[in-house]
MDTraj code that builds the backbone (N, CA, C; nanometers):
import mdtraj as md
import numpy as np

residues = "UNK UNK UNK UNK UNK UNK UNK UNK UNK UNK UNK UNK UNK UNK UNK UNK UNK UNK UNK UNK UNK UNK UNK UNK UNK UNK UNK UNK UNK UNK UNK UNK UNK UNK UNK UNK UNK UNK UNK UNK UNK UNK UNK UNK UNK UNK UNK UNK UNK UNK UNK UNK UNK UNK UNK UNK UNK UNK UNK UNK UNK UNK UNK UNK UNK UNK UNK UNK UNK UNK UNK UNK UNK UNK UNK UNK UNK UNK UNK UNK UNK UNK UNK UNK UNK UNK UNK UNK UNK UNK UNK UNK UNK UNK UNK UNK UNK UNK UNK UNK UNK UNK UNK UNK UNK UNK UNK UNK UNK UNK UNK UNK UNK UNK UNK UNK UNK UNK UNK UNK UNK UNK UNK UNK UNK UNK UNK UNK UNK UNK UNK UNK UNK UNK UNK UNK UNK UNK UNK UNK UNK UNK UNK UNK UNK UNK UNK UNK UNK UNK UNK UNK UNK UNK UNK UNK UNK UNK UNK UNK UNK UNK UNK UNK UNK UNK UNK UNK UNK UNK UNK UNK UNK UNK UNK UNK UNK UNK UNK UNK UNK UNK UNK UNK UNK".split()
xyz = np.array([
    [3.9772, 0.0055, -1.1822],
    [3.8428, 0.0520, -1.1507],
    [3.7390, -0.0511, -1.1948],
    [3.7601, -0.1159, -1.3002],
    [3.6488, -0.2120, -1.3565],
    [3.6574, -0.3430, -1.2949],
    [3.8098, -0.3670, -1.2105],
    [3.7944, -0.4683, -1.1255],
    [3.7481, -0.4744, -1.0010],
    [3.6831, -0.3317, -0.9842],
    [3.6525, -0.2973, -0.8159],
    [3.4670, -0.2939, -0.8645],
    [3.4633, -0.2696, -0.9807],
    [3.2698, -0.2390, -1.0226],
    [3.2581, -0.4207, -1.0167],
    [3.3764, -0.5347, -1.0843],
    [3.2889, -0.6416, -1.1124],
    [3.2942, -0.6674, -0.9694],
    [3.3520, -0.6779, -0.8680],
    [3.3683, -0.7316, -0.7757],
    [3.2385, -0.7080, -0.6782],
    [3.1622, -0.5624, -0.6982],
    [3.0890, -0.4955, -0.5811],
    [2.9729, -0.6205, -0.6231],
    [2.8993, -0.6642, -0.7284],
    [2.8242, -0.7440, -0.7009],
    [2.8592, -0.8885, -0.6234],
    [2.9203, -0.9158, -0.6796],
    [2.9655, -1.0274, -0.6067],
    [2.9637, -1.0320, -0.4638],
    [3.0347, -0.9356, -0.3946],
    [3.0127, -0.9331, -0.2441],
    [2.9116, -0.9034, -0.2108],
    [2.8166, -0.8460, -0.3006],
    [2.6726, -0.8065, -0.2276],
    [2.5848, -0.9339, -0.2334],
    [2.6408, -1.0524, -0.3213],
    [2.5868, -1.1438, -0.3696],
    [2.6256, -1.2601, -0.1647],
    [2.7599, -1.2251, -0.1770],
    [2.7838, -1.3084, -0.0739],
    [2.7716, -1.2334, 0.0482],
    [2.6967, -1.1500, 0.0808],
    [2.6416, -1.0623, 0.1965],
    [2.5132, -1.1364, 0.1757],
    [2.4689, -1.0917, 0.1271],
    [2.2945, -1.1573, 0.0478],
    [2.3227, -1.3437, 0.1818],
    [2.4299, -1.3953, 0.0926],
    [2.4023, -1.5483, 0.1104],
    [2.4331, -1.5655, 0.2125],
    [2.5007, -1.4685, 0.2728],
    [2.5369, -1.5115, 0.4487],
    [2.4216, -1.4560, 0.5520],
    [2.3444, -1.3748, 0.4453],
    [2.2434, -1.3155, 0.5882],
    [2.1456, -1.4846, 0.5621],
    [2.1128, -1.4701, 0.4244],
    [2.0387, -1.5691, 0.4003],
    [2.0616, -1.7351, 0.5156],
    [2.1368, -1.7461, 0.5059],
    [2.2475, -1.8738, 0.5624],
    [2.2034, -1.8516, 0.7391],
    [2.2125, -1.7456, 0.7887],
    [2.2214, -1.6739, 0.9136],
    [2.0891, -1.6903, 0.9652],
    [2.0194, -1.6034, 0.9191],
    [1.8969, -1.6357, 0.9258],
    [1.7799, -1.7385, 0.9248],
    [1.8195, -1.8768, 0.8181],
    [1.7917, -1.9717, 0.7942],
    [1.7495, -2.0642, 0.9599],
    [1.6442, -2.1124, 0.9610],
    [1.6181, -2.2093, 1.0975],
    [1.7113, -2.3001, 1.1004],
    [1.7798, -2.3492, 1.1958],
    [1.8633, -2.4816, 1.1904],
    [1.8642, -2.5684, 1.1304],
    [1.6795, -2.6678, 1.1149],
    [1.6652, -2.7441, 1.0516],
    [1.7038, -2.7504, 0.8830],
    [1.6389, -2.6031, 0.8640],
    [1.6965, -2.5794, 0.7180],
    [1.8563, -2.5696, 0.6961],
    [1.9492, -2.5334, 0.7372],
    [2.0567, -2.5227, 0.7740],
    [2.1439, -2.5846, 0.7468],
    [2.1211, -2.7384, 0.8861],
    [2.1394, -2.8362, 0.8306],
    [2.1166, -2.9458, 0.7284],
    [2.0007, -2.8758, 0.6819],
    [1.9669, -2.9885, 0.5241],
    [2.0686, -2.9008, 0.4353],
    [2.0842, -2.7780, 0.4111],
    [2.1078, -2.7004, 0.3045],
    [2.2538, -2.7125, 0.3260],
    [2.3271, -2.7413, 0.4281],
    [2.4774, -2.7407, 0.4117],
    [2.5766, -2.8217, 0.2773],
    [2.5780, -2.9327, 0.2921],
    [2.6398, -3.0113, 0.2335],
    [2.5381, -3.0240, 0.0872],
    [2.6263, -2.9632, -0.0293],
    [2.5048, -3.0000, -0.1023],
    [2.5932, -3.1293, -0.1604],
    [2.4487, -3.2180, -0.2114],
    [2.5327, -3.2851, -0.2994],
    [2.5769, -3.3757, -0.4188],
    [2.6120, -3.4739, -0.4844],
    [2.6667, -3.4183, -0.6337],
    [2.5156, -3.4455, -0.6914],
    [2.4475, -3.5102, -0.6535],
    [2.3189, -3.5184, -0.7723],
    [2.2673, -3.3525, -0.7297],
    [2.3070, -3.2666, -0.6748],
    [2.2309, -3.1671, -0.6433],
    [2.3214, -3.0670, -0.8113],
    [2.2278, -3.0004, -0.9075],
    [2.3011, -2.9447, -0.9769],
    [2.3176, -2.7842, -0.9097],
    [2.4357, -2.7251, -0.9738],
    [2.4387, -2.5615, -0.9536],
    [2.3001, -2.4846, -0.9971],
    [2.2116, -2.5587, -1.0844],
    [2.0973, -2.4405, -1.1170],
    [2.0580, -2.4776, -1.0055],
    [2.0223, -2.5876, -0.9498],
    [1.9275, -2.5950, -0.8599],
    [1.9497, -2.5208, -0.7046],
    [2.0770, -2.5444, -0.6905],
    [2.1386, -2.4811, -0.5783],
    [2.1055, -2.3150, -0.5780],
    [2.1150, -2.2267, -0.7026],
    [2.0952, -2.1012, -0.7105],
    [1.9522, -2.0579, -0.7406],
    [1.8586, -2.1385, -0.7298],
    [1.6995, -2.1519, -0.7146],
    [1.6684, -2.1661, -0.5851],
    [1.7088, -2.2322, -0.5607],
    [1.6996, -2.2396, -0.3436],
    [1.7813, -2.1164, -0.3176],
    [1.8704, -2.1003, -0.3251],
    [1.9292, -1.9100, -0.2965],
    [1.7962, -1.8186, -0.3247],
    [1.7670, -1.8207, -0.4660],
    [1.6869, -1.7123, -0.4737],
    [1.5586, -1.7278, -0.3886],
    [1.5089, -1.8183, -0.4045],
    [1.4170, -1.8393, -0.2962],
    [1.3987, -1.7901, -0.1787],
    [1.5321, -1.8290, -0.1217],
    [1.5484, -1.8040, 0.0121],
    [1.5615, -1.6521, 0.0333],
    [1.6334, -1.5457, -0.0952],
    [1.6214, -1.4446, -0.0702],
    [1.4945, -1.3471, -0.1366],
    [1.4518, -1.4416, -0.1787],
    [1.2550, -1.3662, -0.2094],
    [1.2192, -1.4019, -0.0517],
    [1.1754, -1.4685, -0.0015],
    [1.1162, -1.5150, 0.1683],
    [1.2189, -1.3962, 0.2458],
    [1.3217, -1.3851, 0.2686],
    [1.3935, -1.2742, 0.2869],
    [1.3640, -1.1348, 0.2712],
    [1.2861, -1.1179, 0.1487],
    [1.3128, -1.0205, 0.1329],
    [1.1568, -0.9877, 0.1484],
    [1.1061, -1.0678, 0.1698],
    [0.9553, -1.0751, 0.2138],
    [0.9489, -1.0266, 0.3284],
    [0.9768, -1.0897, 0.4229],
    [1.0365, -1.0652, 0.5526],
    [1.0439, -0.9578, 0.6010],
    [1.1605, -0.8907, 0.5399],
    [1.2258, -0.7496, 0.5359],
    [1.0971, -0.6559, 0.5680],
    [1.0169, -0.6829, 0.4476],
    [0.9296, -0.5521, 0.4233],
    [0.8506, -0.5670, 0.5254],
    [0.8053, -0.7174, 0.5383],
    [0.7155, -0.6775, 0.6690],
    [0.7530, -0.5906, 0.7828],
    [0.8508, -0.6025, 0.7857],
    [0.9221, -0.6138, 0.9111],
    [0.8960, -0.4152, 0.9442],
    [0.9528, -0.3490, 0.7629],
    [0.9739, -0.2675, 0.7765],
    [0.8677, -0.2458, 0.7682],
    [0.7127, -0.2769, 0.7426],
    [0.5982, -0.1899, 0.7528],
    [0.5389, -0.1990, 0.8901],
    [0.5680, -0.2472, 0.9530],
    [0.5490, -0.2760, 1.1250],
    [0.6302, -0.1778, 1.1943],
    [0.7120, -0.1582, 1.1421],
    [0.8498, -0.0439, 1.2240],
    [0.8281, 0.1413, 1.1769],
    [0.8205, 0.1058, 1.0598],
    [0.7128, 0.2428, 0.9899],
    [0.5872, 0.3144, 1.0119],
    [0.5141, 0.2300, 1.0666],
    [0.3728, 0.2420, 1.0769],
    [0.3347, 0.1648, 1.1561],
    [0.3833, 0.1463, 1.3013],
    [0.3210, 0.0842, 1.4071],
    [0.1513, 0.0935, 1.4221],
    [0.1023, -0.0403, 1.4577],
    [-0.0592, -0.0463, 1.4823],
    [-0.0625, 0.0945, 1.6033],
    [0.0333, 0.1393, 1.7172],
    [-0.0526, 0.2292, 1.7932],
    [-0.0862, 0.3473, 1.7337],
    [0.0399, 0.4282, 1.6584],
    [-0.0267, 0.5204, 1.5762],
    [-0.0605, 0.5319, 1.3898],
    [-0.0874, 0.4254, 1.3531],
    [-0.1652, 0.3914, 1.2060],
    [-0.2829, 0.4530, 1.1597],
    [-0.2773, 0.5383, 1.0530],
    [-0.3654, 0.5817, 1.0114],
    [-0.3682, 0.5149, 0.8739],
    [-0.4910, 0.4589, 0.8231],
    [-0.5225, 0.4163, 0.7154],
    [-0.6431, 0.4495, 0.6169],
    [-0.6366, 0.5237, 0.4786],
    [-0.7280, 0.5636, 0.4522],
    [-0.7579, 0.5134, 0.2764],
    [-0.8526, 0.4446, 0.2459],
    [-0.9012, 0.3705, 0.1768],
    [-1.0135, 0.4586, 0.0462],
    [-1.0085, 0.4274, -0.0868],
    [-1.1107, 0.4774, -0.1476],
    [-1.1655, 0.3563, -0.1844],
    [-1.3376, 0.3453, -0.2224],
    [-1.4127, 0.2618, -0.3022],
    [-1.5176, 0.3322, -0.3163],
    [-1.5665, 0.2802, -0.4502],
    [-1.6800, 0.3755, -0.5335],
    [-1.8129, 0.2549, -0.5728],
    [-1.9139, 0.3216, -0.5500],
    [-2.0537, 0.1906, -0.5601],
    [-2.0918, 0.2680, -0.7086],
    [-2.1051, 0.1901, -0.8105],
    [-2.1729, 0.2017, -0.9402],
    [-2.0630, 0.3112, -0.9860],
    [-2.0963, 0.4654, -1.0087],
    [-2.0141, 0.5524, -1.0676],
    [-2.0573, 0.5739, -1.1928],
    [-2.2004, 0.5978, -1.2083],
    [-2.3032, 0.6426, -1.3358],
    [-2.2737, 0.7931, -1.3374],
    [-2.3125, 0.8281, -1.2086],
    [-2.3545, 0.9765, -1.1960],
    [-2.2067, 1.0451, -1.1677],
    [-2.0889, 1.0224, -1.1998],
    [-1.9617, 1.0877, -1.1500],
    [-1.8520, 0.9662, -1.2068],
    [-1.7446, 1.0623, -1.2591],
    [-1.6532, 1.0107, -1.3216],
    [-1.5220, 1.0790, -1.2819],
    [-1.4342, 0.9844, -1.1940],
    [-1.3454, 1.0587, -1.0992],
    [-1.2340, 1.0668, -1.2098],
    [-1.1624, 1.2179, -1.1748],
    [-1.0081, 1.2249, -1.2344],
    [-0.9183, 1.2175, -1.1122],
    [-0.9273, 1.2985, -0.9801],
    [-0.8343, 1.3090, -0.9272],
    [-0.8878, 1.2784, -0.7231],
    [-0.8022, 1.2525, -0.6641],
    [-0.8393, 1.2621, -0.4861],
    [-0.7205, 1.3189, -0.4256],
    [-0.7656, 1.4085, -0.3523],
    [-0.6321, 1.5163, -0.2668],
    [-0.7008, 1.4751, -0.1166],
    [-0.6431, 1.4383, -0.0612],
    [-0.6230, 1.4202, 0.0906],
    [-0.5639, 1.5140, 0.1566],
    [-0.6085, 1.5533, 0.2330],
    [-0.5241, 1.6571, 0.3741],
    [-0.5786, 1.5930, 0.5080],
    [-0.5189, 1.5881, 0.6049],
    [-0.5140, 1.5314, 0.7194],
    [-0.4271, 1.6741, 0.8255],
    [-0.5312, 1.7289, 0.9020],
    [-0.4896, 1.8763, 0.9825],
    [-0.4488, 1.9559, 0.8693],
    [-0.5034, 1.9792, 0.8091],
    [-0.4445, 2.0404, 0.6745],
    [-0.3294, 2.0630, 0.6507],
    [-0.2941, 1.9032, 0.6263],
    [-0.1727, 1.8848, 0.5446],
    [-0.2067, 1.8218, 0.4220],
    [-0.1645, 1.8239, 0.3416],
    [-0.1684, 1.7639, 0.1876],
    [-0.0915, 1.5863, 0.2419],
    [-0.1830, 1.4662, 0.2115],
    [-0.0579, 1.3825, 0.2581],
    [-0.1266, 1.3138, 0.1097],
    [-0.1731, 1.2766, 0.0766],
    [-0.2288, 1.1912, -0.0501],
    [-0.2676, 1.3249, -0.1510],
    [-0.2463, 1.2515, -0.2716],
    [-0.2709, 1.3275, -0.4277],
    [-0.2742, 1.2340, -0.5307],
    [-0.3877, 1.1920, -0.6147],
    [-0.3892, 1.1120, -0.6851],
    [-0.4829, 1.0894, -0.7762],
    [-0.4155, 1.1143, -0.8927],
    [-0.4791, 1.1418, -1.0691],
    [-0.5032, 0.9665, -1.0819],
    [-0.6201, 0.9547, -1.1517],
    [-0.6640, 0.8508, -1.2059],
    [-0.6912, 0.8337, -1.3109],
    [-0.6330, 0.6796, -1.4201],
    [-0.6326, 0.6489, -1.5522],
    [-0.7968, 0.6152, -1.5392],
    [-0.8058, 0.5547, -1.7049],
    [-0.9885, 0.5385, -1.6615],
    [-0.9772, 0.3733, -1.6523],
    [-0.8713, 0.3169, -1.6667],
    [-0.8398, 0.1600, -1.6254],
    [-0.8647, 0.1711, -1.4795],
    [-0.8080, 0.2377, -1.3838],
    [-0.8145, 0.2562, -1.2713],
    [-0.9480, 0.3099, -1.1836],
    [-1.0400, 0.3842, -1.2995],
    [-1.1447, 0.3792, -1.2570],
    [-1.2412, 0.2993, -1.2380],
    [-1.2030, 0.2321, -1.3937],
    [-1.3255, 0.0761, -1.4050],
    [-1.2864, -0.0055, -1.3107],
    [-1.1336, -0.0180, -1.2369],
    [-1.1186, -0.1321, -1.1102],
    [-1.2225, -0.0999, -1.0208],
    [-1.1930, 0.0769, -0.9636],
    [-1.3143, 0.0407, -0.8532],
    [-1.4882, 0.0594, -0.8637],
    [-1.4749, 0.0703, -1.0074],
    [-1.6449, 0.0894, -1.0609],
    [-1.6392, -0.0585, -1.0213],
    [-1.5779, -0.1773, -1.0641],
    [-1.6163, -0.2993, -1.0145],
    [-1.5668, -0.3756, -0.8851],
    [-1.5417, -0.2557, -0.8060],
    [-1.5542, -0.3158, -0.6571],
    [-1.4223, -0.2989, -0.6168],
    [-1.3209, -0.2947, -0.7117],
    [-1.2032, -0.2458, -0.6421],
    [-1.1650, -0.1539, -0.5207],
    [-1.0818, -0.1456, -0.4097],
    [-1.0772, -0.0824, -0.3113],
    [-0.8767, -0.0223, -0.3372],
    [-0.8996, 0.1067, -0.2994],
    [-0.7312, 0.0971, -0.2892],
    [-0.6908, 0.2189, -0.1825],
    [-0.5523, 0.1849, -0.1059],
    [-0.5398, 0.2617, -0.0284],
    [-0.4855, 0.3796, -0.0404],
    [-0.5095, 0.4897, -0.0206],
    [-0.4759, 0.6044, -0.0503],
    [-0.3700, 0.6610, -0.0034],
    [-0.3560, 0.6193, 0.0898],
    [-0.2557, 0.6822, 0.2656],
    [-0.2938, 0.5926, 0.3718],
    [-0.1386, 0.5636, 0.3866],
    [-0.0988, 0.4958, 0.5101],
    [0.0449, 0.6509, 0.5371],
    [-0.0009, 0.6137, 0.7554],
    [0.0590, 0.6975, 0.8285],
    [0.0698, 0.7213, 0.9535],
    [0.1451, 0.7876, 0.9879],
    [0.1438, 0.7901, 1.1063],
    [0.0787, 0.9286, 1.2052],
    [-0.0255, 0.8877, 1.3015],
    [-0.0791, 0.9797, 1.3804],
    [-0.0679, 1.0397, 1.5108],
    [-0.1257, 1.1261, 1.5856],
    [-0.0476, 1.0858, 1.7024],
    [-0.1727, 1.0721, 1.8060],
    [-0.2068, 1.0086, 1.8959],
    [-0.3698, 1.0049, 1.9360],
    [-0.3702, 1.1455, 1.9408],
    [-0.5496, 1.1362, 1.9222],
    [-0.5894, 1.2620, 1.9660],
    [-0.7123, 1.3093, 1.8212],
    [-0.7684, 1.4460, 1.8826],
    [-0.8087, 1.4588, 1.7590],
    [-0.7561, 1.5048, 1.5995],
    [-0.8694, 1.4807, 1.5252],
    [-0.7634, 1.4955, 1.3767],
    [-0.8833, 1.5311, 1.2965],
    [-0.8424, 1.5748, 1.1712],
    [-0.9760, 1.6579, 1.0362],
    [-0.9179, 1.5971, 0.9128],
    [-0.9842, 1.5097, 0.8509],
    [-0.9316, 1.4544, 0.7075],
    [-1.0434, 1.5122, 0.6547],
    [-1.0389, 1.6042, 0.4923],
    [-1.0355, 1.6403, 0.4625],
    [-1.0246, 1.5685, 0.2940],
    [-1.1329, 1.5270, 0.2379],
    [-1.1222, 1.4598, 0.0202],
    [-1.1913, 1.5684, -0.0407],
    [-1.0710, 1.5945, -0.1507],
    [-1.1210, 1.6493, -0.2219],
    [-1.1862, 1.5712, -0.3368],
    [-1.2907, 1.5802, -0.4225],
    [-1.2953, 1.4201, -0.5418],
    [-1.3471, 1.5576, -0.6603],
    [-1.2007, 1.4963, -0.7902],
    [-1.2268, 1.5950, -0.8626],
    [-1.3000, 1.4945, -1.0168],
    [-1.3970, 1.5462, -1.0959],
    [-1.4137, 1.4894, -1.1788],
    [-1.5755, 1.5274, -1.2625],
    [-1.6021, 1.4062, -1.3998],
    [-1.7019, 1.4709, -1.4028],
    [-1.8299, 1.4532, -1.3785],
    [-1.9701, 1.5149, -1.3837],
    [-2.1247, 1.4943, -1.3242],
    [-2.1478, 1.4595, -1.4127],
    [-2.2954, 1.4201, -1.3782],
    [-2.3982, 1.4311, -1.4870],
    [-2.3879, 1.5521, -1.5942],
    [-2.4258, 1.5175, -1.6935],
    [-2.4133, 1.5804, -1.8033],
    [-2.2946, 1.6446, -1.8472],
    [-2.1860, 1.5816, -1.7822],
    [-2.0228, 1.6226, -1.8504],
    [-1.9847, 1.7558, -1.7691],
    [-2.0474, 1.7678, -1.6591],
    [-2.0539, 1.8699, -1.5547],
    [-1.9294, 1.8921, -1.4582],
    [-1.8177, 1.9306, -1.4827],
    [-1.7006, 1.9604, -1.4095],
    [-1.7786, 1.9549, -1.2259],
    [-1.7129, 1.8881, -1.1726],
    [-1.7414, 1.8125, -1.0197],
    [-1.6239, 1.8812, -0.9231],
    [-1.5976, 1.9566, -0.8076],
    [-1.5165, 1.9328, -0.7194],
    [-1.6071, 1.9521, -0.6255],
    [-1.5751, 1.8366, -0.5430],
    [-1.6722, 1.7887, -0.4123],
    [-1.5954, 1.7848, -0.3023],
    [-1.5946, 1.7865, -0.1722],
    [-1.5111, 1.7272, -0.0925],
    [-1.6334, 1.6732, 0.0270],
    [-1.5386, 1.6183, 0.1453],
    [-1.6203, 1.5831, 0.2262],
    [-1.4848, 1.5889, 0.3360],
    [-1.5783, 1.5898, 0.4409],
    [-1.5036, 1.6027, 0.5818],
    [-1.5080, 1.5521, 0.7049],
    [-1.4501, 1.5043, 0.7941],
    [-1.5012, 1.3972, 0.9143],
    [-1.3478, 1.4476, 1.0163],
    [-1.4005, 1.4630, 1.1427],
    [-1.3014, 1.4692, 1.2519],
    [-1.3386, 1.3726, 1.3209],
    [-1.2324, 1.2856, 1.2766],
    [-1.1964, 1.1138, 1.3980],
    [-1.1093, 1.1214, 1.5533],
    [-1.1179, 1.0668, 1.6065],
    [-1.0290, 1.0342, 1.7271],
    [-0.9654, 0.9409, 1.7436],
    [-0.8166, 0.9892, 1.7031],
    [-0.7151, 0.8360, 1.7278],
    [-0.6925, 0.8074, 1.8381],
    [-0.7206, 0.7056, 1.8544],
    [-0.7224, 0.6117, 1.9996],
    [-0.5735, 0.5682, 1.9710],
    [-0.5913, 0.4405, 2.0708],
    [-0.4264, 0.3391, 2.0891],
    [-0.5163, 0.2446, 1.9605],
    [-0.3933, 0.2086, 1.8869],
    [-0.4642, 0.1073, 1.7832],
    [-0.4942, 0.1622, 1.6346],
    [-0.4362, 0.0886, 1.5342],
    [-0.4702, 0.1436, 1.3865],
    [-0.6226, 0.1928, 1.3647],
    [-0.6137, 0.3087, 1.3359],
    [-0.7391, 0.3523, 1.2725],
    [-0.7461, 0.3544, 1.1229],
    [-0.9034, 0.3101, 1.0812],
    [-0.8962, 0.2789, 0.9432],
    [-1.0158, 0.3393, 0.8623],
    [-0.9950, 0.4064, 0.7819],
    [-1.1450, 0.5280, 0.7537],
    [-1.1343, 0.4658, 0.5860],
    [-1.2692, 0.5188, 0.5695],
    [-1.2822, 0.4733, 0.3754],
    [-1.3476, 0.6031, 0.3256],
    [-1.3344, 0.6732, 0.1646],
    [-1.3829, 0.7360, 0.1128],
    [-1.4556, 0.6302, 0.0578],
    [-1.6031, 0.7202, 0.0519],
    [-1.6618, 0.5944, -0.0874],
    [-1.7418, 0.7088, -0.1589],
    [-1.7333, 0.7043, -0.2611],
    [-1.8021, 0.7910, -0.4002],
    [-1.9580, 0.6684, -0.4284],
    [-2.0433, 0.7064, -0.4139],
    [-2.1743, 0.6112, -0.4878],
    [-2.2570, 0.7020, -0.5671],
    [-2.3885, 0.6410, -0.6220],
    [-2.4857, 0.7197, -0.6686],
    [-2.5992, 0.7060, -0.5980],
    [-2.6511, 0.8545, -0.5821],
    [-2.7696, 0.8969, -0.5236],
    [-2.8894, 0.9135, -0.6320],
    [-2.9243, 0.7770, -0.6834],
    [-3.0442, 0.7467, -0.8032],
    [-3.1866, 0.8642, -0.7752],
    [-3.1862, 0.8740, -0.6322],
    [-3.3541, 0.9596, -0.6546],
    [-3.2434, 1.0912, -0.6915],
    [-3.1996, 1.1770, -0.6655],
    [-3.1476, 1.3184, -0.6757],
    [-3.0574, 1.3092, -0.7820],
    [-2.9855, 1.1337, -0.8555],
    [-2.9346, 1.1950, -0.9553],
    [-2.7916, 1.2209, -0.9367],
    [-2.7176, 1.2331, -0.8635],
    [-2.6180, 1.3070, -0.8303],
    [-2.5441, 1.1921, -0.7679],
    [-2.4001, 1.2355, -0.7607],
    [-2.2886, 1.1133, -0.6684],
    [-2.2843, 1.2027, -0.5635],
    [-2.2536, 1.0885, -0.4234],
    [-2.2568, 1.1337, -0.3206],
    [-2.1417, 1.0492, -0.3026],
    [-2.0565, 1.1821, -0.1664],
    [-1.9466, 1.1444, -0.1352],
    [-1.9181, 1.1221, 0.0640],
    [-1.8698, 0.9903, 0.1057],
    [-1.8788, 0.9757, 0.2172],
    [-1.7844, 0.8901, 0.2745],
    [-1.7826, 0.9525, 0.4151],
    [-1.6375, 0.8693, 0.4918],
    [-1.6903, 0.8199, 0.6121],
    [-1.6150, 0.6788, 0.6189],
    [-1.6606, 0.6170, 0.6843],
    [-1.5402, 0.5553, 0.7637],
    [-1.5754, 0.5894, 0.9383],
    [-1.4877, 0.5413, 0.9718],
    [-1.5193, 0.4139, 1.0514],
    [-1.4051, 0.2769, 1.0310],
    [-1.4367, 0.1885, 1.0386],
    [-1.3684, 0.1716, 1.1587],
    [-1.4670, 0.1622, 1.2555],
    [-1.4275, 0.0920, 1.4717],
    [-1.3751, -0.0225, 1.4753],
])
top = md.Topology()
chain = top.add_chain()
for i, resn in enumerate(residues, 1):
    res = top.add_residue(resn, chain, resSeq=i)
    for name in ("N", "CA", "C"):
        top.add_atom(name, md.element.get_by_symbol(name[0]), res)
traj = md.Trajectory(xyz[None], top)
C-alpha cells in the first residue's frame, strides 16, 4: 500500500510533464529537448515549474471563460467613497430573489475600500432578459446607530457581460451614507 501512495505522486508528476511537454510551442520544444550537461537538475526543475505555473495560468483562464461566458456574465462590484457616516459589517446580494453573494467584513477590509479599494462580490451566470438585484448593507450610522439599508435596480441582460457596482458614499449636507447601484453600459 505505501508503495502504491509513493508512486501516485510521481505519476501525477509525469502527467503534469507530459501535458506540459504537449502543450509547449515547438519552438520551445525543441530548445527544451536535449538538455545539456552544463544544464544542472535544479535548473531543469525550475523551467518545469515554470512551465507548470504558465499552465496552470492558462487553465484558469480558460476555465473562467467556460464558466462564465461574456454572453451571459453577470458581474457585481462593491466600492465605498469616504465612509465617515457608515461603517459596513456585512453585504447580502439576491439576484430574482435568490441569495447569490453574502459577505461579513474585517475592518482591514473595510479600510481597503475606505481607500479606494473595489472588490467583486459575484460573478455569474444570467440568462438575457429582465432581472432585480437586490443589497442589503448591514452596519453602523452616525452616532453608533445600527444601519440596514438596501437598495434596488432592475437591469436588462442583453448579449454581452453585464457589469453593475454597489457604492456606499457620504451624503455631507443630510449627514447620512447613501447607498447606490450603478450600472455600468
Amino acid at each position: 500500500m505505501n508503495r502504491i501512495r509513493r508512486s501516485v505522486p510521481m505519476i501525477l508528476l509525469g502527467g503534469l510533464l507530459a501535458m506540459a511537454w504537449a502543450l509547449m510551442p515547438p519552438a520551445q520544444a525543441a530548445n527544451a529537448a536535449p538538455p545539456t550537461s552544463s544544464q544542472t537538475l535544479d535548473q531543469q526543475v525550475q523551467s518545469v515549474k515554470k512551465q507548470v505555473i504558465d499552465l496552470n495560468r492558462d487553465l484558469f483562464v480558460l476555465e473562467e471563460k467556460l464558466l462564465f461566458p461574456a454572453n451571459t456574465q453577470v458581474a457585481v462590484y462593491l466600492s465605498m467613497d469616504a465612509g465617515t457616516f457608515f461603517a459596513l459589517d456585512s453585504v447580502t446580494l439576491k439576484i430574482d430573489n435568490k441569495v447569490v453573494a453574502n459577505t461579513l467584513y474585517t475592518q482591514r477590509e473595510v479600510r481597503a475600500l475606505e481607500k479606494g479599494g473595489v472588490q467583486r462580490l459575484y460573478i455569474g451566470n444570467q440568462k438575457i432578459g429582465k432581472h432585480q438585484l437586490v443589497a442589503f448593507f448591514v452596519g453602523k450610522g452616525p452616532h453608533g446607530i445600527d444601519y440596514r439599508r438596501g437598495a434596488t435596480i432592475t437591469f436588462d441582460k442583453g448579449i454581452g457581460a453585464k457589469y453593475l457596482e454597489l457604492k456606499i458614499s457620504d451624503r455631507a449636507r443630510r449627514q447620512q451614507p447613501e447607498f447606490l447601484i450603478k450600472d455600468w453600459e
